[in-house]
mmCIF entry with sequence, helices, sheets and N, C-alpha, C, O atoms, coordinates in Angstrom:
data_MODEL
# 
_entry.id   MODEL 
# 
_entity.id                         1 
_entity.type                       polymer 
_entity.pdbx_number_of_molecules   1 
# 
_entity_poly.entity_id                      1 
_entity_poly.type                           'polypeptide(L)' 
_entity_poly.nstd_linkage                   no 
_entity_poly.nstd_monomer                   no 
_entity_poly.pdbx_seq_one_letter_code       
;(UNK)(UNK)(UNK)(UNK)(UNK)(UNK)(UNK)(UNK)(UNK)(UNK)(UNK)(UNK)(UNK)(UNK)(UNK)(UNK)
(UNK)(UNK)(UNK)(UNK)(UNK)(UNK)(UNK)(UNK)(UNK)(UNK)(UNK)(UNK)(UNK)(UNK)(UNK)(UNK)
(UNK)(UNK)(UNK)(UNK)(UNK)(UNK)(UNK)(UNK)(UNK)(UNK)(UNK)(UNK)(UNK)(UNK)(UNK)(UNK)
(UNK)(UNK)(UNK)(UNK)(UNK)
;
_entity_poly.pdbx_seq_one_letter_code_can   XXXXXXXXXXXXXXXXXXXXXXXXXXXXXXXXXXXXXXXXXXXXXXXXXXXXX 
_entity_poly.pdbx_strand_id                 A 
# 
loop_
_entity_poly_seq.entity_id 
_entity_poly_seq.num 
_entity_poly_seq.mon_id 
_entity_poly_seq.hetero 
1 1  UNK n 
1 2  UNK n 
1 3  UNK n 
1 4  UNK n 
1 5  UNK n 
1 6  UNK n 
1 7  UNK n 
1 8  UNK n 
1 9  UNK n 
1 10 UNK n 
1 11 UNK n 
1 12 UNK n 
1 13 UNK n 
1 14 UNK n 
1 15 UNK n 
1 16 UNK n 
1 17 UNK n 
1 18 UNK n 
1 19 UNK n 
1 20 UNK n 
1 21 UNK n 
1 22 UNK n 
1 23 UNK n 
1 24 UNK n 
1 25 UNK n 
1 26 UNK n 
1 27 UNK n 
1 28 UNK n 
1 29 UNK n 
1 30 UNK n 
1 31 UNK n 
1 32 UNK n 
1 33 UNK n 
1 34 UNK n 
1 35 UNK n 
1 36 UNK n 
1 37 UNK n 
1 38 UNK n 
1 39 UNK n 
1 40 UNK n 
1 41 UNK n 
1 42 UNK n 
1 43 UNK n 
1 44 UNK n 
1 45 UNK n 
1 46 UNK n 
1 47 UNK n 
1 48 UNK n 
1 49 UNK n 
1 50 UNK n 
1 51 UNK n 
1 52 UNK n 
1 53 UNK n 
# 
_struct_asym.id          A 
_struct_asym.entity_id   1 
# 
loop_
_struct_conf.conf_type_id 
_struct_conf.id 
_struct_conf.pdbx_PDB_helix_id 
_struct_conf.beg_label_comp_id 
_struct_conf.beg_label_asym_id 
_struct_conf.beg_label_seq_id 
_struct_conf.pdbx_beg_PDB_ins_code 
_struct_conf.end_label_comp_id 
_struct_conf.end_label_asym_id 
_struct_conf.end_label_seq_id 
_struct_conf.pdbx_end_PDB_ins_code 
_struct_conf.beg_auth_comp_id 
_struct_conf.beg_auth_asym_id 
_struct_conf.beg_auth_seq_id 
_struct_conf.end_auth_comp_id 
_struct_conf.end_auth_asym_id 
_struct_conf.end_auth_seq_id 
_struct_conf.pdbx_PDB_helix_class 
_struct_conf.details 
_struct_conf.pdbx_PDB_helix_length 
HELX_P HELX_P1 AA1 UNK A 13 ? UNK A 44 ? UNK A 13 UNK A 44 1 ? 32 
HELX_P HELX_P2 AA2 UNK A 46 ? UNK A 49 ? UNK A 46 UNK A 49 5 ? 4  
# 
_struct_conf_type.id          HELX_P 
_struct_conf_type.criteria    ? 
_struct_conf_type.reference   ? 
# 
loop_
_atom_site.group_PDB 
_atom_site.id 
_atom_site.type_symbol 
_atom_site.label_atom_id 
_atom_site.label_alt_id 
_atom_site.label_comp_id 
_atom_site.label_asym_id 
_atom_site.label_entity_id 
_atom_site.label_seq_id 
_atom_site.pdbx_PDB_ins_code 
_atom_site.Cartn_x 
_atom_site.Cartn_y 
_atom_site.Cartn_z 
_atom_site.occupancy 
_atom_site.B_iso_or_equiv 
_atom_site.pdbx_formal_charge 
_atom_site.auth_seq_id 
_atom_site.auth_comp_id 
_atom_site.auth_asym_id 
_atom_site.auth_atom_id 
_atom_site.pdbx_PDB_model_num 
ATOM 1   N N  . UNK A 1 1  ? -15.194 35.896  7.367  1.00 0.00 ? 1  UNK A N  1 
ATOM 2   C CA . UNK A 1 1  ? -13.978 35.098  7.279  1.00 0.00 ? 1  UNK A CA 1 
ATOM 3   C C  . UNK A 1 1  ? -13.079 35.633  6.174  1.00 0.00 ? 1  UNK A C  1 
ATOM 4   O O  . UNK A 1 1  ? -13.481 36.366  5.271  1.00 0.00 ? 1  UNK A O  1 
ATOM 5   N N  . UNK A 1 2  ? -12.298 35.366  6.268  1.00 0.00 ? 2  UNK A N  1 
ATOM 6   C CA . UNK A 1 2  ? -10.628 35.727  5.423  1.00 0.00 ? 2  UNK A CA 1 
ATOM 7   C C  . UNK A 1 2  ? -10.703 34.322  4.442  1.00 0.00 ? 2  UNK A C  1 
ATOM 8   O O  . UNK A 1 2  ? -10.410 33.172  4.767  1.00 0.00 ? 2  UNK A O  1 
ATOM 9   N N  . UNK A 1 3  ? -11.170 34.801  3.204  1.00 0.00 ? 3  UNK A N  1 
ATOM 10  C CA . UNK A 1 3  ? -11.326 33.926  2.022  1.00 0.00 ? 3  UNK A CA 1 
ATOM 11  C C  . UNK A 1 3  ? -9.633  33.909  1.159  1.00 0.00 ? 3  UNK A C  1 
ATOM 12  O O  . UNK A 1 3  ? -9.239  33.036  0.387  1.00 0.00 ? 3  UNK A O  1 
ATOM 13  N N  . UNK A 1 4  ? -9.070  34.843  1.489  1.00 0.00 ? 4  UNK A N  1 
ATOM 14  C CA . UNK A 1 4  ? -8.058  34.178  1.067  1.00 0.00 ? 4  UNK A CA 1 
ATOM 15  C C  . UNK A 1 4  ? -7.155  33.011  1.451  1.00 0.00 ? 4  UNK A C  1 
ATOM 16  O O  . UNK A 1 4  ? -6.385  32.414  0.698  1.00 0.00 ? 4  UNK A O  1 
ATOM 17  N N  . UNK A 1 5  ? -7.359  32.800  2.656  1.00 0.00 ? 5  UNK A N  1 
ATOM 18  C CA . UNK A 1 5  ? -6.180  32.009  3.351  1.00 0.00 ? 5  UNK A CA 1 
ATOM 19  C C  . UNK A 1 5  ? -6.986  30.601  3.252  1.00 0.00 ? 5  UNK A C  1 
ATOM 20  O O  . UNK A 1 5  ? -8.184  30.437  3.480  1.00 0.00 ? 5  UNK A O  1 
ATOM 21  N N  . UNK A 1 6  ? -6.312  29.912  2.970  1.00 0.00 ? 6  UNK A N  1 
ATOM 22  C CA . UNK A 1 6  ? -6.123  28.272  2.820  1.00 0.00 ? 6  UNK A CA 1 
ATOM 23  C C  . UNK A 1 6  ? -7.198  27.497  4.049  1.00 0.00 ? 6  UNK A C  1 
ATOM 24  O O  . UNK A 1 6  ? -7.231  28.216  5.048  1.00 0.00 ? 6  UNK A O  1 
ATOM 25  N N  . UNK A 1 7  ? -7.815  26.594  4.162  1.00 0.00 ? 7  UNK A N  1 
ATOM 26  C CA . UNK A 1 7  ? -8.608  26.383  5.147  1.00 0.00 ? 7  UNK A CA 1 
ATOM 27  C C  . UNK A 1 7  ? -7.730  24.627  5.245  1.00 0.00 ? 7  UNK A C  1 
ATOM 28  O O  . UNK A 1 7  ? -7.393  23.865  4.339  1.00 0.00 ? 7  UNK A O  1 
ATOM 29  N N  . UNK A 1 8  ? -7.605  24.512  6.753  1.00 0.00 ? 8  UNK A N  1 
ATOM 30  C CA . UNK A 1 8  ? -6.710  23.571  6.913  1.00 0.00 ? 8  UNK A CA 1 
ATOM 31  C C  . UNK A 1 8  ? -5.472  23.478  7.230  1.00 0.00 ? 8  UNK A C  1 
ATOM 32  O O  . UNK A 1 8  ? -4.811  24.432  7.640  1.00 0.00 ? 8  UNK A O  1 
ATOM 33  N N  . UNK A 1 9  ? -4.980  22.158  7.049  1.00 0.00 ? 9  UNK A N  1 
ATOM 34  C CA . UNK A 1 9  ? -3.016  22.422  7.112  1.00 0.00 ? 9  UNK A CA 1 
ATOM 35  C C  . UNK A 1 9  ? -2.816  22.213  5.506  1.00 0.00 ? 9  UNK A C  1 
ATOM 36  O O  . UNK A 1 9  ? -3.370  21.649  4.563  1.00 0.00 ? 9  UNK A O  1 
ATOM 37  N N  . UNK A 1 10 ? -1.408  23.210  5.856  1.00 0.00 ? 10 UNK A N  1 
ATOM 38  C CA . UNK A 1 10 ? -1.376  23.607  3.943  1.00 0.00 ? 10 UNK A CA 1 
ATOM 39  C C  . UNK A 1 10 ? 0.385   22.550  4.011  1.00 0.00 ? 10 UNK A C  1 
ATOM 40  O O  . UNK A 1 10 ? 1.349   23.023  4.613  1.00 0.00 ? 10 UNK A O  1 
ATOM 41  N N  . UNK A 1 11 ? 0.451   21.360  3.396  1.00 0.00 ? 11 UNK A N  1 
ATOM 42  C CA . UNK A 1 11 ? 1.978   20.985  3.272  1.00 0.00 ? 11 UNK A CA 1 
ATOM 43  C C  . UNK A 1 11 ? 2.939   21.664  2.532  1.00 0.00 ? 11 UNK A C  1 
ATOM 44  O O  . UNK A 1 11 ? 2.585   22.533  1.736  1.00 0.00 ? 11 UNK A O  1 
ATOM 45  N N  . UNK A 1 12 ? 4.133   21.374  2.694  1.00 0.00 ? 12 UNK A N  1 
ATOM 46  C CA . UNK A 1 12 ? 4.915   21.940  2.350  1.00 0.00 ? 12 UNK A CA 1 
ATOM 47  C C  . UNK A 1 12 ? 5.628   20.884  0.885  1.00 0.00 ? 12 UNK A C  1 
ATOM 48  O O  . UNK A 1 12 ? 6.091   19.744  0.932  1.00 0.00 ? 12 UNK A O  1 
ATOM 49  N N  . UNK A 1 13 ? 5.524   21.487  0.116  1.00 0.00 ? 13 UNK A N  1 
ATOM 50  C CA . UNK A 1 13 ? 6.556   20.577  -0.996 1.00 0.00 ? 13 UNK A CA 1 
ATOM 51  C C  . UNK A 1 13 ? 7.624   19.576  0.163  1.00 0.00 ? 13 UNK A C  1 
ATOM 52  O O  . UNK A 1 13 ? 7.314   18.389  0.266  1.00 0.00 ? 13 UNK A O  1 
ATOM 53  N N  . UNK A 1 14 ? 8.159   19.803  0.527  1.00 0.00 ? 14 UNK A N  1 
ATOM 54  C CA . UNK A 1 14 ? 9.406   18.402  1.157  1.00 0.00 ? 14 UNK A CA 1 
ATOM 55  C C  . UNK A 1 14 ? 8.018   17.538  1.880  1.00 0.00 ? 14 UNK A C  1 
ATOM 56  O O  . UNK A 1 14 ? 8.068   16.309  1.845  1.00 0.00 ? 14 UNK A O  1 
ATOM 57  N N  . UNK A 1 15 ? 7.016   18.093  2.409  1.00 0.00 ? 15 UNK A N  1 
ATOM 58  C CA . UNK A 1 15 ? 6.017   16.886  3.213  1.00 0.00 ? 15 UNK A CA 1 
ATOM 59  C C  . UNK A 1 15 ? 5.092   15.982  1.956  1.00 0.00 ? 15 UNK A C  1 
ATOM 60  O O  . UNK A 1 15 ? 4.671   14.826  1.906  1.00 0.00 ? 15 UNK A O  1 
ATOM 61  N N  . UNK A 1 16 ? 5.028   17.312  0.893  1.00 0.00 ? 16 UNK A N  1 
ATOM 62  C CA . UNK A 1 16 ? 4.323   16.250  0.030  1.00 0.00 ? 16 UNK A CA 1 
ATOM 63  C C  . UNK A 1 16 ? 4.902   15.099  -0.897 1.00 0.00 ? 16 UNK A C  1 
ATOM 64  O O  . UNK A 1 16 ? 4.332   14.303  -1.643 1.00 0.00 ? 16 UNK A O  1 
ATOM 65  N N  . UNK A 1 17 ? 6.465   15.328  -0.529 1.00 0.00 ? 17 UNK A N  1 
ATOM 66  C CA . UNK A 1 17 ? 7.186   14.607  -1.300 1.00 0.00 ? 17 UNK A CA 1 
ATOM 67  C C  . UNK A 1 17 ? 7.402   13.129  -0.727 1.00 0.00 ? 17 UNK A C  1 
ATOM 68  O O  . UNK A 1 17 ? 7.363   12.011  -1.241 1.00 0.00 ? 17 UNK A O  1 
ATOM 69  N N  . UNK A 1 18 ? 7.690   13.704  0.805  1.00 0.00 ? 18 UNK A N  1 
ATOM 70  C CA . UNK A 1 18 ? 8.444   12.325  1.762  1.00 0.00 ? 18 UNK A CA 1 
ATOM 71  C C  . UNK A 1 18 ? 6.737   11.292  1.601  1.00 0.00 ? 18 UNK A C  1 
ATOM 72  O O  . UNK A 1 18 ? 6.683   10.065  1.524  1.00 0.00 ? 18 UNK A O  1 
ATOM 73  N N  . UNK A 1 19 ? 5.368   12.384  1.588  1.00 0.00 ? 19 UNK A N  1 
ATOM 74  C CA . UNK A 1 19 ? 3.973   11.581  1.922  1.00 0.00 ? 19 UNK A CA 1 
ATOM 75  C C  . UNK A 1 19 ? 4.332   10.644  0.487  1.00 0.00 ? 19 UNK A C  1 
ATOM 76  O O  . UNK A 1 19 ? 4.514   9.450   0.723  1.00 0.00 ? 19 UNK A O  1 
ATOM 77  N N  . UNK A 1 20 ? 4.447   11.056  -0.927 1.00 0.00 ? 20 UNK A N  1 
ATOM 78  C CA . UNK A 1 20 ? 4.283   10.590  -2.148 1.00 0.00 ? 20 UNK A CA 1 
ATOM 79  C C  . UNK A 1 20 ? 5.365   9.425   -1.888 1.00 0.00 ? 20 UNK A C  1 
ATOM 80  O O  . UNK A 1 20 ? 5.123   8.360   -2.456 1.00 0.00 ? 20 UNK A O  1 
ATOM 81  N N  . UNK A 1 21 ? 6.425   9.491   -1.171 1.00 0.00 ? 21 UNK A N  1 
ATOM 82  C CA . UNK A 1 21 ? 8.051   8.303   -1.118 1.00 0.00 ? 21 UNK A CA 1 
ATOM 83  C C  . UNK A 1 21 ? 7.087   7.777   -0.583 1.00 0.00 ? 21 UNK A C  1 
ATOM 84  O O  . UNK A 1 21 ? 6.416   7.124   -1.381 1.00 0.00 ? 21 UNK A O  1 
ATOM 85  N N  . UNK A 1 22 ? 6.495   7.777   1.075  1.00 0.00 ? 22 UNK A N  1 
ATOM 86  C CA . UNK A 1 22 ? 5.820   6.830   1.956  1.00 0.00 ? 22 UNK A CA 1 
ATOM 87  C C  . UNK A 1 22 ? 4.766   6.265   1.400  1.00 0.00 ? 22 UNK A C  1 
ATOM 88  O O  . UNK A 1 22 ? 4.541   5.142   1.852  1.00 0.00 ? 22 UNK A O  1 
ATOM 89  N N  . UNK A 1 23 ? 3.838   6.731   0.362  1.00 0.00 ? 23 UNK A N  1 
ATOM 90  C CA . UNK A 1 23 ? 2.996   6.077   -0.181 1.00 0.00 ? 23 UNK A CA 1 
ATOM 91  C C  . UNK A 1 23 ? 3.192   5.017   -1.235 1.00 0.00 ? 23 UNK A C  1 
ATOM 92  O O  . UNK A 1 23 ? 2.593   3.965   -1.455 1.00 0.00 ? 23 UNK A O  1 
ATOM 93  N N  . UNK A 1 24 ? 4.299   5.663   -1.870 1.00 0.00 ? 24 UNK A N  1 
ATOM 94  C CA . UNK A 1 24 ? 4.970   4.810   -3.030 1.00 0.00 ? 24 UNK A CA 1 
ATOM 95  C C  . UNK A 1 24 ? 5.608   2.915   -2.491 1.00 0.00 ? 24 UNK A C  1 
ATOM 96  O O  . UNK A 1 24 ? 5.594   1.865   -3.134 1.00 0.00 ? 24 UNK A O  1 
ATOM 97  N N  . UNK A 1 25 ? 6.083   3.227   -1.095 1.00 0.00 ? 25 UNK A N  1 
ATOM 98  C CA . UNK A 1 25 ? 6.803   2.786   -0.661 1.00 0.00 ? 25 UNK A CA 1 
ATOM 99  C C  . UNK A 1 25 ? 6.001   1.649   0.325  1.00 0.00 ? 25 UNK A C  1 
ATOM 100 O O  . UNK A 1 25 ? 6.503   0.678   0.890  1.00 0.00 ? 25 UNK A O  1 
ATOM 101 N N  . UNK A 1 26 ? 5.113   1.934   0.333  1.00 0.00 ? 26 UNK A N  1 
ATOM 102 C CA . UNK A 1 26 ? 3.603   0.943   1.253  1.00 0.00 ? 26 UNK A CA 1 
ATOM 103 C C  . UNK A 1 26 ? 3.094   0.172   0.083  1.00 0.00 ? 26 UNK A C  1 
ATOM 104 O O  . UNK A 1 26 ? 2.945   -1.049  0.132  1.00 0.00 ? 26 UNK A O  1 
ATOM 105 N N  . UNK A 1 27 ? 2.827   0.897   -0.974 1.00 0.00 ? 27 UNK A N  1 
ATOM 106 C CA . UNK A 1 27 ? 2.264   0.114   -2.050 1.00 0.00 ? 27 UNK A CA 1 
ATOM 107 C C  . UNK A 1 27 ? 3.127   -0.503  -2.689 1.00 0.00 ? 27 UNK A C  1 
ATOM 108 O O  . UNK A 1 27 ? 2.575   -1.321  -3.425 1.00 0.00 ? 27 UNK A O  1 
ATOM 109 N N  . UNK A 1 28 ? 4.613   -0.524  -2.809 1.00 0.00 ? 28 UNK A N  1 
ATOM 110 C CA . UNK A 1 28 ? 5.578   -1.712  -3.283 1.00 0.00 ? 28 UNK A CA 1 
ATOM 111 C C  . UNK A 1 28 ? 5.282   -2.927  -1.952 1.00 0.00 ? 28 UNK A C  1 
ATOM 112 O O  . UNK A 1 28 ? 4.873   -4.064  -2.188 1.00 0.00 ? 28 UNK A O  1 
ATOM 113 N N  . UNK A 1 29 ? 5.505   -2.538  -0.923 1.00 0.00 ? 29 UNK A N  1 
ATOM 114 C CA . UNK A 1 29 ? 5.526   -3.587  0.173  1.00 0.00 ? 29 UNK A CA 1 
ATOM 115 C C  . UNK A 1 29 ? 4.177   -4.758  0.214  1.00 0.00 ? 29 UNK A C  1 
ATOM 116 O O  . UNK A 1 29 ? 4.100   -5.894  0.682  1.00 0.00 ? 29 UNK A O  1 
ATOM 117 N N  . UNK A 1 30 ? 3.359   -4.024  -0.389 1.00 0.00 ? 30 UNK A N  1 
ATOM 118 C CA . UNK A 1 30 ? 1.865   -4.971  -0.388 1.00 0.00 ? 30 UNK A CA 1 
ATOM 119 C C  . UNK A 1 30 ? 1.888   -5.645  -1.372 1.00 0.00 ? 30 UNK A C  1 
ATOM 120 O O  . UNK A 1 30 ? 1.332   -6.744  -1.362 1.00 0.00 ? 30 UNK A O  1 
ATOM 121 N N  . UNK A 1 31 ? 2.436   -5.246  -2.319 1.00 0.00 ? 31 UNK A N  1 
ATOM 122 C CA . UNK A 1 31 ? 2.626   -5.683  -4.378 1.00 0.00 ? 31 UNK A CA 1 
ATOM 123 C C  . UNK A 1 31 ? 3.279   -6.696  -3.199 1.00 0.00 ? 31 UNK A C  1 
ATOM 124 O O  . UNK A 1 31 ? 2.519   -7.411  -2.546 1.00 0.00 ? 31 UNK A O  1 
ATOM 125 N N  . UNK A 1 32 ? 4.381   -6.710  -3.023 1.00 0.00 ? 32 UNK A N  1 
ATOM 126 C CA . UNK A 1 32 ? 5.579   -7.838  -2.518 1.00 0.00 ? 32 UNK A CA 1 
ATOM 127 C C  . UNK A 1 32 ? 4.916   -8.458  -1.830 1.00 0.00 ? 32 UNK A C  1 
ATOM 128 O O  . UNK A 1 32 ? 5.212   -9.584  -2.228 1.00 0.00 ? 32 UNK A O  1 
ATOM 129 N N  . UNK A 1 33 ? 3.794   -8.686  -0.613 1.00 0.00 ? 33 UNK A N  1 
ATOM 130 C CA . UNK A 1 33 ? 3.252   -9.523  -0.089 1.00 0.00 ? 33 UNK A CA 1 
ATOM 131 C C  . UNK A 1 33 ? 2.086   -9.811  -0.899 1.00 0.00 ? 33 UNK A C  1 
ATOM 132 O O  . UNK A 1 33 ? 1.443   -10.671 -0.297 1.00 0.00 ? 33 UNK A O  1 
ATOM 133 N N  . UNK A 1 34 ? 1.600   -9.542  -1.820 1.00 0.00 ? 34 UNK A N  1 
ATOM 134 C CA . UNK A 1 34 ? 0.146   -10.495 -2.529 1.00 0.00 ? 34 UNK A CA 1 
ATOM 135 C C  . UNK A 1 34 ? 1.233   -10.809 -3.413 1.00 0.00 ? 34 UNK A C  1 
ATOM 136 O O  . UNK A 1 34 ? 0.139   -10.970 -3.955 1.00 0.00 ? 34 UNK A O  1 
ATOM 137 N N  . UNK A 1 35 ? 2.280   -11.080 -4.169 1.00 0.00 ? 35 UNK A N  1 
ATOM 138 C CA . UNK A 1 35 ? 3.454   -12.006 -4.546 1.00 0.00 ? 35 UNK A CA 1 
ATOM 139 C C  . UNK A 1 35 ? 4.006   -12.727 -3.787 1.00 0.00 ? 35 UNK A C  1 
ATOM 140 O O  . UNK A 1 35 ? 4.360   -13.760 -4.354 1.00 0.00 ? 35 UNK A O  1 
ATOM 141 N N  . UNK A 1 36 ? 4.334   -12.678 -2.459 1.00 0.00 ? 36 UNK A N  1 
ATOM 142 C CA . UNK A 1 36 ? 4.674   -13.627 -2.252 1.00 0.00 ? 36 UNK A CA 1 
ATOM 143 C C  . UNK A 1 36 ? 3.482   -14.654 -2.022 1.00 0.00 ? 36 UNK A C  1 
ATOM 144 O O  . UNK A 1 36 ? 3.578   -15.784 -2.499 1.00 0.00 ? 36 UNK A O  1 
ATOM 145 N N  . UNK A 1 37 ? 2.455   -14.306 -1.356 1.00 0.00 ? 37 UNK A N  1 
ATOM 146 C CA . UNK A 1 37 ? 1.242   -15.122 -0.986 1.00 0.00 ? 37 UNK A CA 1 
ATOM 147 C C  . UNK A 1 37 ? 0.872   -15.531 -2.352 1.00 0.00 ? 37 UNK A C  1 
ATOM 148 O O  . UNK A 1 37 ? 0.199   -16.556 -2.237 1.00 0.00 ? 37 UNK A O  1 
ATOM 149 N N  . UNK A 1 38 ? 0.990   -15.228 -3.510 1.00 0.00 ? 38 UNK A N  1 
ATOM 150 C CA . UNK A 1 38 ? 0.261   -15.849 -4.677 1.00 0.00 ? 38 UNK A CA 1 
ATOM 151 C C  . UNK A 1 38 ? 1.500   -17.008 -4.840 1.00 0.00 ? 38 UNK A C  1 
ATOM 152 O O  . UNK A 1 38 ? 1.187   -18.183 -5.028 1.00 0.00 ? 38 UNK A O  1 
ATOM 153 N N  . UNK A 1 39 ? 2.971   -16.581 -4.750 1.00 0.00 ? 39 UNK A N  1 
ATOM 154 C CA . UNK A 1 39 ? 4.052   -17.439 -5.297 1.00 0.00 ? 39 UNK A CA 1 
ATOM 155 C C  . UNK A 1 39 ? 3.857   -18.818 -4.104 1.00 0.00 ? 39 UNK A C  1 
ATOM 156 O O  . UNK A 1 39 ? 4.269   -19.943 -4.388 1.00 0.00 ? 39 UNK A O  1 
ATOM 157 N N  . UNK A 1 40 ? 3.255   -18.543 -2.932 1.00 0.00 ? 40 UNK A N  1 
ATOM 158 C CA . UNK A 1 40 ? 3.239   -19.721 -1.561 1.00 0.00 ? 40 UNK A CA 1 
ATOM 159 C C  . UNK A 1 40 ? 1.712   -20.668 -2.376 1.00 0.00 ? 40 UNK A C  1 
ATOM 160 O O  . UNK A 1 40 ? 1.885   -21.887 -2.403 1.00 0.00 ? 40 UNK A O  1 
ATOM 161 N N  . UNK A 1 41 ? 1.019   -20.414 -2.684 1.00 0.00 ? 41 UNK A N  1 
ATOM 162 C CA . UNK A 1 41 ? 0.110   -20.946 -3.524 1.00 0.00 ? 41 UNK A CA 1 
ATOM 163 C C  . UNK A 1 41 ? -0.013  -21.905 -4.399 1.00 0.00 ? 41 UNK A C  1 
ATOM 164 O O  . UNK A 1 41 ? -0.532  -23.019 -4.471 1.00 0.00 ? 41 UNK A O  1 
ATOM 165 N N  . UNK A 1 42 ? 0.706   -21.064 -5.164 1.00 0.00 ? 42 UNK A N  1 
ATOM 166 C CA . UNK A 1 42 ? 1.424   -21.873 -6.511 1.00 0.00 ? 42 UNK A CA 1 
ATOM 167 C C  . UNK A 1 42 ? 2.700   -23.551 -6.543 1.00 0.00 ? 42 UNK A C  1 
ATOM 168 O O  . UNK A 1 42 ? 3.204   -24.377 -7.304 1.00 0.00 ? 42 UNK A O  1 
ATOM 169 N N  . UNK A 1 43 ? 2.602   -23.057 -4.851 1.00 0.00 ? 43 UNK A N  1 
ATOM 170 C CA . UNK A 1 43 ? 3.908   -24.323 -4.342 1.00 0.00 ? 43 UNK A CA 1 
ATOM 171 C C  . UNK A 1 43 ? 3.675   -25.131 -4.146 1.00 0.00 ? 43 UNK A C  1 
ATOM 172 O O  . UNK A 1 43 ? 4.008   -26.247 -4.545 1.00 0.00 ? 43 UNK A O  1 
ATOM 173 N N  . UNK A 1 44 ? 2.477   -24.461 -2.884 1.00 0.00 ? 44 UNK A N  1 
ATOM 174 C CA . UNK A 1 44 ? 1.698   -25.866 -2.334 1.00 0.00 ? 44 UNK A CA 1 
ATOM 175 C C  . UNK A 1 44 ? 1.101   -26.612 -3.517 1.00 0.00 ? 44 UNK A C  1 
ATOM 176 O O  . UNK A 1 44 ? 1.198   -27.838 -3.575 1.00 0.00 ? 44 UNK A O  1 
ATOM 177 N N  . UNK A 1 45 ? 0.388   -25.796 -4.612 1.00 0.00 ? 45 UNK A N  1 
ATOM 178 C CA . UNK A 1 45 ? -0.471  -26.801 -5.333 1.00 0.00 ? 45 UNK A CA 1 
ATOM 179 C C  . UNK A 1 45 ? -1.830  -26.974 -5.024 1.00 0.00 ? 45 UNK A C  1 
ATOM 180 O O  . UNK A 1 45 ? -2.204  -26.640 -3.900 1.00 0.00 ? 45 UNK A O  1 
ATOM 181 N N  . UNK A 1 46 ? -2.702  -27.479 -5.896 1.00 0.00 ? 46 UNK A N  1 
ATOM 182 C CA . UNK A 1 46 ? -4.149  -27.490 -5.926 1.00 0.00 ? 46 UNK A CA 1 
ATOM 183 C C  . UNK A 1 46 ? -4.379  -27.825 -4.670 1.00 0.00 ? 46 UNK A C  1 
ATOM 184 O O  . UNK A 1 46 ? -5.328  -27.228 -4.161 1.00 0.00 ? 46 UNK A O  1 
ATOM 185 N N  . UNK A 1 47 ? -3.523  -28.991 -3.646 1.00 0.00 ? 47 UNK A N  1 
ATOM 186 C CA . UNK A 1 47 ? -3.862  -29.371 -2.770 1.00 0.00 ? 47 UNK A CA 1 
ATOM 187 C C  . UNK A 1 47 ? -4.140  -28.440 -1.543 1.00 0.00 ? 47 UNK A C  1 
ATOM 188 O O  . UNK A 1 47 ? -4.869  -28.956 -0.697 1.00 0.00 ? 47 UNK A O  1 
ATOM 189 N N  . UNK A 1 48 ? -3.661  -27.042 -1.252 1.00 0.00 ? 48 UNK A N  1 
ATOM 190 C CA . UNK A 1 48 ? -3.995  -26.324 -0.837 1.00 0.00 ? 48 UNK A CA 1 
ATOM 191 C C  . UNK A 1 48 ? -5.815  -25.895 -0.406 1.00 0.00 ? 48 UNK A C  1 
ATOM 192 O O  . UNK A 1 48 ? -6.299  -25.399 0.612  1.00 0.00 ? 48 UNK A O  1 
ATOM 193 N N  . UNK A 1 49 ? -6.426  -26.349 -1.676 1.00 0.00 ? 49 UNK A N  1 
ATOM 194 C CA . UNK A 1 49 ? -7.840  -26.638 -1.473 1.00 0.00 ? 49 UNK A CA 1 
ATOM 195 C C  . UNK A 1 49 ? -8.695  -27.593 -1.057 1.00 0.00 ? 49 UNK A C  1 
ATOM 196 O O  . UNK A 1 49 ? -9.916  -27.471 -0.959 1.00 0.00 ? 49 UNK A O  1 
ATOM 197 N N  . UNK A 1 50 ? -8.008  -28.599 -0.798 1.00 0.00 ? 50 UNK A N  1 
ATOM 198 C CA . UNK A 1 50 ? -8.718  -29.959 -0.582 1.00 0.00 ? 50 UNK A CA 1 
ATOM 199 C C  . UNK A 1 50 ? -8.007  -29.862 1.240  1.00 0.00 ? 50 UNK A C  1 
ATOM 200 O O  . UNK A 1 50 ? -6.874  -30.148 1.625  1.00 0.00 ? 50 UNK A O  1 
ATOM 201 N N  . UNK A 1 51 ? -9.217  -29.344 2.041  1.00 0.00 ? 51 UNK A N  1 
ATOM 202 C CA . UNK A 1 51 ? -9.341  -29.601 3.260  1.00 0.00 ? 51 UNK A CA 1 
ATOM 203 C C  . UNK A 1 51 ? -10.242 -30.204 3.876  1.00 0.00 ? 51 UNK A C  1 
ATOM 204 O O  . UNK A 1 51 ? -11.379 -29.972 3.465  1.00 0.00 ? 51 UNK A O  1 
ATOM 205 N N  . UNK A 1 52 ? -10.107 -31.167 5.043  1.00 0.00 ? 52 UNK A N  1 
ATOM 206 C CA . UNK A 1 52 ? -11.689 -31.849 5.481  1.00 0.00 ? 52 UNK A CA 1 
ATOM 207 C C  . UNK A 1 52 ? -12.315 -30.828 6.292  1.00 0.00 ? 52 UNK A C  1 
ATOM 208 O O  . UNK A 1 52 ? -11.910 -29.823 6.877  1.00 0.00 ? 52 UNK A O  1 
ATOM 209 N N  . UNK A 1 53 ? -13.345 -31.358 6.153  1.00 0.00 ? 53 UNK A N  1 
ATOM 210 C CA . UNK A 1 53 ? -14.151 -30.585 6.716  1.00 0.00 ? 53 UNK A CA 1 
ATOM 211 C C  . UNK A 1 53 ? -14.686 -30.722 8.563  1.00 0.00 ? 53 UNK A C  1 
ATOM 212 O O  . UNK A 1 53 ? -15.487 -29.916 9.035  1.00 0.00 ? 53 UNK A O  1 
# 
């Protein structure tokens, strides 16, 4: 085998950039939904826990 050449797909700087935006950009969106789900929590109130059974 040809040990020099790269094994795999090799990205390109602009793919590793847009992957690093898209990743950046998934993990704000989830921050924003476990905030909002913690802020819906906080509304309802303790009562949120008191369900019959």
């Amino acid at each position: 085998m040809d040990d020099n050449r790269p094994n795999g797909i090799v990205l390109t700087e602009e793919q590793k950039r847009r992957r690093r935006e898209r990743s950046i950009a998934i993990a704000l969106a989830l921050g924003v939904l476990v905030l909002l789900f913690f802020a819906v929590t906080l509304v309802k109130g303790p009562g949120v826990l008191v369900r019959p059974i």
